[in-house]
DOKETOR-808173 format. One line per 3 residues: their letters; for each residue z, x, y negated of N, C-alpha, C, CB. Coordinates in pm, 1 decimal. Glycine has a CB too. Layout:
<sites>
a = Z/X/Y/Z/X/Y/Z/X/Y/Z/X/Y ~ ...
</sites>
This chain:
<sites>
xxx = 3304.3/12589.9/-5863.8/3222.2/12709.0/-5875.0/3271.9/12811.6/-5773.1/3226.2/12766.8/-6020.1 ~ 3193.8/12845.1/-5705.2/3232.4/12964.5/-5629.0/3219.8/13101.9/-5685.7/3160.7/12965.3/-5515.5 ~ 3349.2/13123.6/-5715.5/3353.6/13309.5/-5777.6/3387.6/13420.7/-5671.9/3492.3/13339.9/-5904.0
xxx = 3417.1/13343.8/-5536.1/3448.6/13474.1/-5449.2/3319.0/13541.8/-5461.5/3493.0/13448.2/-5282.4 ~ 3341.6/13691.5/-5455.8/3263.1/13779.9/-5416.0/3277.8/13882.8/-5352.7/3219.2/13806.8/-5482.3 ~ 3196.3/13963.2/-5293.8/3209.7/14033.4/-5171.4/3263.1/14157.7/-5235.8/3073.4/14049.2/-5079.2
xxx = 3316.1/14253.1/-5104.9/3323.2/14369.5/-5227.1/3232.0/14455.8/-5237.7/3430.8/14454.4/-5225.3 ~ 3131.4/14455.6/-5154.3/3024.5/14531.0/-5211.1/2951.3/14420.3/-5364.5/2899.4/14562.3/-5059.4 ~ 2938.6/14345.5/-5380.1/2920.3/14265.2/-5517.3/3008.7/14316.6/-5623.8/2953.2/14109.6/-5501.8
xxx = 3146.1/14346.8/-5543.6/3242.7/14400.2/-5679.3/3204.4/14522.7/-5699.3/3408.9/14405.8/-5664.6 ~ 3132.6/14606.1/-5599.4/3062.5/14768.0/-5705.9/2981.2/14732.2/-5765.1/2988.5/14905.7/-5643.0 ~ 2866.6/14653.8/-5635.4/2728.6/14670.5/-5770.6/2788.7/14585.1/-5901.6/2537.7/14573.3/-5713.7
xxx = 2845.1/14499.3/-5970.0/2902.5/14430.4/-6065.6/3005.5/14553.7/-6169.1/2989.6/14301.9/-5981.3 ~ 3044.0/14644.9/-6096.2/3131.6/14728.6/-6212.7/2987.9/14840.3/-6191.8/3345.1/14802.8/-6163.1 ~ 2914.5/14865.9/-6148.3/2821.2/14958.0/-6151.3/2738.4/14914.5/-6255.5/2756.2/14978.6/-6028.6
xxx = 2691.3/14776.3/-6271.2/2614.4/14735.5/-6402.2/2656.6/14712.7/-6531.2/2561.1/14634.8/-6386.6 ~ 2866.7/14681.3/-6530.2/2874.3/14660.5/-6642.5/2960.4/14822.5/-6707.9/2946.0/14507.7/-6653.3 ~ 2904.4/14896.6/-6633.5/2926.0/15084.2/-6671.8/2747.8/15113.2/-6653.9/3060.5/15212.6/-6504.7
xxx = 2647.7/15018.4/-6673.6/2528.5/15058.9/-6765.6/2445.4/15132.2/-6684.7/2564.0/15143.1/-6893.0 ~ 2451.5/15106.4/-6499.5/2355.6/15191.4/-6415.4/2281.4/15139.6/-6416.2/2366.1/15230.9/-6301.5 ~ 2139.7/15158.5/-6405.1/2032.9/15076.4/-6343.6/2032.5/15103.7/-6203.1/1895.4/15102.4/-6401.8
xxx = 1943.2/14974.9/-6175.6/1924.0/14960.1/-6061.1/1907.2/15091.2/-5963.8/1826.4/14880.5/-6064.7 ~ 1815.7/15196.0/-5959.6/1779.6/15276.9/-5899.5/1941.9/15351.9/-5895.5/1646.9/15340.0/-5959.9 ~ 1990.8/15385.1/-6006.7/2109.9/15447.0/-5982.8/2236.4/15393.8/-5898.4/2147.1/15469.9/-6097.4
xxx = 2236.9/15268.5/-5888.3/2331.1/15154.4/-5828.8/2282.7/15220.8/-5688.7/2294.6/14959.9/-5866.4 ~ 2182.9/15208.3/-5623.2/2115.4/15207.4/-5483.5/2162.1/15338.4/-5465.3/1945.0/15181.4/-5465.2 ~ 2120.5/15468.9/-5525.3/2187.3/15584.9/-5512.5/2334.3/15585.0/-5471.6/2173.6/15645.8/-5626.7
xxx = 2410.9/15568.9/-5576.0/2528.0/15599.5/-5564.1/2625.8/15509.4/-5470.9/2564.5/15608.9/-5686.7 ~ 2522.6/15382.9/-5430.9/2587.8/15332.1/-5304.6/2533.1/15289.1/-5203.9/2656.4/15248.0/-5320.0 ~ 2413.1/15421.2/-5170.8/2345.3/15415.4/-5055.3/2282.5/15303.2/-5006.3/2414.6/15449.9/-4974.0
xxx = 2221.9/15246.5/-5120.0/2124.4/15129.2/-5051.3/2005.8/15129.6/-5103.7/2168.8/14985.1/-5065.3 ~ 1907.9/15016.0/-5034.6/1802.0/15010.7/-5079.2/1777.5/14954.2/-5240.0/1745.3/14945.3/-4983.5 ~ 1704.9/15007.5/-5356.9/1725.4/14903.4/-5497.9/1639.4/14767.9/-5431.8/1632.2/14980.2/-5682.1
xxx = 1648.5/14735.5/-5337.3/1559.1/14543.0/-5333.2/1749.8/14485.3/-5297.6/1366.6/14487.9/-5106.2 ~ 1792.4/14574.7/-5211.9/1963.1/14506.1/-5166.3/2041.2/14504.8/-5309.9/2075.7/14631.6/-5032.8 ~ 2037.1/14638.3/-5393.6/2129.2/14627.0/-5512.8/2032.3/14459.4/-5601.5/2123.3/14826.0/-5628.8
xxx = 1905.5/14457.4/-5624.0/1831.9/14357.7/-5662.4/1910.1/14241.2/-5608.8/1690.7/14369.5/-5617.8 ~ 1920.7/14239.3/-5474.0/1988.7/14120.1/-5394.0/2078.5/14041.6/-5484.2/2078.1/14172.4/-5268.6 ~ 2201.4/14154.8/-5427.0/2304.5/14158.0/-5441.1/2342.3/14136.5/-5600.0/2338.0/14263.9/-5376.9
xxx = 2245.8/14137.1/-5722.0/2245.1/14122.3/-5863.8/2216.0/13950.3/-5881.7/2119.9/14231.0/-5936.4 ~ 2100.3/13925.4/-5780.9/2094.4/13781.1/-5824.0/2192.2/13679.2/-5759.9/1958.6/13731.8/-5797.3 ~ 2222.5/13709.8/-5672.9/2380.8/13653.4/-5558.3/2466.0/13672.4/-5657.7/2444.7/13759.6/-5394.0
xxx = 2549.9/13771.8/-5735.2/2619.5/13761.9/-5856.5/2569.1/13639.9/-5961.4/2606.2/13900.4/-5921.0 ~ 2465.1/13637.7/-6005.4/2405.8/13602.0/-6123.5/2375.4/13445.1/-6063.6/2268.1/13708.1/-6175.0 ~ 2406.7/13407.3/-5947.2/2423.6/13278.1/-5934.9/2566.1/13233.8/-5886.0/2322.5/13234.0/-5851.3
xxx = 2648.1/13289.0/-5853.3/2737.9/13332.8/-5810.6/2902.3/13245.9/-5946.0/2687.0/13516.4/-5800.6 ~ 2812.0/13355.0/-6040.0/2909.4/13358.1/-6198.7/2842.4/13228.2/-6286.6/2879.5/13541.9/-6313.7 ~ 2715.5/13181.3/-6246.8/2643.3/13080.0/-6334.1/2613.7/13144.9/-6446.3/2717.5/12955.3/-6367.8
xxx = 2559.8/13286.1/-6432.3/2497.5/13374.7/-6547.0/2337.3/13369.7/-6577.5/2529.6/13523.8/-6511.0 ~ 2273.7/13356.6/-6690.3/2112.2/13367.8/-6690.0/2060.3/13522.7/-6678.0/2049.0/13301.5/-6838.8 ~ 2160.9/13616.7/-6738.2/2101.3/13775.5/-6751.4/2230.2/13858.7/-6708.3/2044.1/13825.8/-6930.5
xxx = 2222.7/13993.4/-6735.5/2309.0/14052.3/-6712.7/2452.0/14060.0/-6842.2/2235.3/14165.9/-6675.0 ~ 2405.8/14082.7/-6934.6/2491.9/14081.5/-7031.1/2585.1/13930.8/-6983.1/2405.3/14085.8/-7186.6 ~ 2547.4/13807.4/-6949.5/2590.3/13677.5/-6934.8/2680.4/13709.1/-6801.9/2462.7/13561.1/-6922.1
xxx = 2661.6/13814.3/-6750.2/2727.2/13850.6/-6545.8/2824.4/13898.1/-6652.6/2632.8/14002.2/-6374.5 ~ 2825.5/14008.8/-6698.0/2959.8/14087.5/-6733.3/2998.2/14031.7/-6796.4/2974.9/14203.9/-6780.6 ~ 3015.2/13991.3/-6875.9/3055.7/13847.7/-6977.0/3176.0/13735.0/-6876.9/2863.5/13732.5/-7014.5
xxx = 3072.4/13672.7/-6773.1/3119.4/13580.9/-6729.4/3250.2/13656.8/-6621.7/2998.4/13491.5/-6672.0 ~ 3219.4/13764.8/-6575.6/3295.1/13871.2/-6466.7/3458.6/13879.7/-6585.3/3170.9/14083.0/-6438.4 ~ 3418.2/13932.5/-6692.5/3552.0/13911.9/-6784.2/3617.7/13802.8/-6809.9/3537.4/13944.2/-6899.5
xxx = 3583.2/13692.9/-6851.9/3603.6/13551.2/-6854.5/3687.4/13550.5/-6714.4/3454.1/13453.2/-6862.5 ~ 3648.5/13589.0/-6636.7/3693.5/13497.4/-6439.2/3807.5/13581.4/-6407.4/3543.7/13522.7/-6261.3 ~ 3812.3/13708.3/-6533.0/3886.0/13803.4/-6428.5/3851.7/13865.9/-6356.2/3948.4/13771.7/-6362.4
xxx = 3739.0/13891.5/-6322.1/3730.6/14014.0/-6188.3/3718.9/14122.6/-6261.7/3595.1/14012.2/-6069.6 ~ 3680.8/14144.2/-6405.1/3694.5/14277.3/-6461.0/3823.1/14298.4/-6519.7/3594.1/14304.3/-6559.0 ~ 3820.9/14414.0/-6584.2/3902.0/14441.9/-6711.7/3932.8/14506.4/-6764.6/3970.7/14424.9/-6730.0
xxx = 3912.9/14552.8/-6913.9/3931.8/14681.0/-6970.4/4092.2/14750.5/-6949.8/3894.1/14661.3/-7125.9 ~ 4053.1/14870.8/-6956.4/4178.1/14948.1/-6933.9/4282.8/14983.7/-7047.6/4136.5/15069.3/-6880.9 ~ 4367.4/14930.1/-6987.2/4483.1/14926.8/-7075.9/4506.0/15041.3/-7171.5/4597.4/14915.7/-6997.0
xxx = 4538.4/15065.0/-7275.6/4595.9/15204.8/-7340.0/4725.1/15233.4/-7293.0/4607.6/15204.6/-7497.7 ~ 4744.7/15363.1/-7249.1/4875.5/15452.8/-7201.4/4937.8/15432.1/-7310.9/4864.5/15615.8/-7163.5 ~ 5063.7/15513.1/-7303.4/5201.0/15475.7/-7377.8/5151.2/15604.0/-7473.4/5382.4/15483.2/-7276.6
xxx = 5067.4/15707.3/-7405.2/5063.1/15850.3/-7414.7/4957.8/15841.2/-7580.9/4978.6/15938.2/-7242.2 ~ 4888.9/15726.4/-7559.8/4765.6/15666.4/-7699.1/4845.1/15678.6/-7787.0/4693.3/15498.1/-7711.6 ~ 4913.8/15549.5/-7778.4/4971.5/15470.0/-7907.9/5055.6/15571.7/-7975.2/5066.6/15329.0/-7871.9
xxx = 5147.6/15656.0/-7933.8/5234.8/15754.7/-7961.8/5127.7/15856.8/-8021.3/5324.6/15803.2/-7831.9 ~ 5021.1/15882.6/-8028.9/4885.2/16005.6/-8089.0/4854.7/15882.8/-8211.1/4693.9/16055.7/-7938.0 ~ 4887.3/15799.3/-8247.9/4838.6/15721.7/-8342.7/4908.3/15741.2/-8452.6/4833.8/15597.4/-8311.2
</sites>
């Protein structure tokens, strides 16, 4: 399976699984929404995903994501 991805794939990919749509993806990284479109189905064949929920899903699974750790500064407020 090929999981390399580009790094413009690695924004639009943390841009969708932080819940932008498309139009907002193209905004905030100056492209056209048919390139962020592109660049969604190149992922989504990419990861062997059918939808998006299945991209971020599979993006966690592979590792290219990952939730952020809790500070030392949390656990100690608990």
């Amino acid at each position: 399976m090929n999981t390399h991805i580009s790094t413009r794939e690695a924004q639009v990919l943390h841009l969708i699984a932080h819940e932008n749509t498309t139009p907002e993806i193209a905004s905030i990284l100056f492209l056209s929404p048919h390139t962020v479109i592109d660049h969604r189905k190149s992922l989504l064949k990419k990861l062997h995903a059918r939808n998006t929920a299945g991209l971020v899903r599979r993006a966690f699974e592979l590792g290219l994501m990952s939730l952020p750790v809790m500070g030392a500064h949390t656990a100690q407020a608990s």
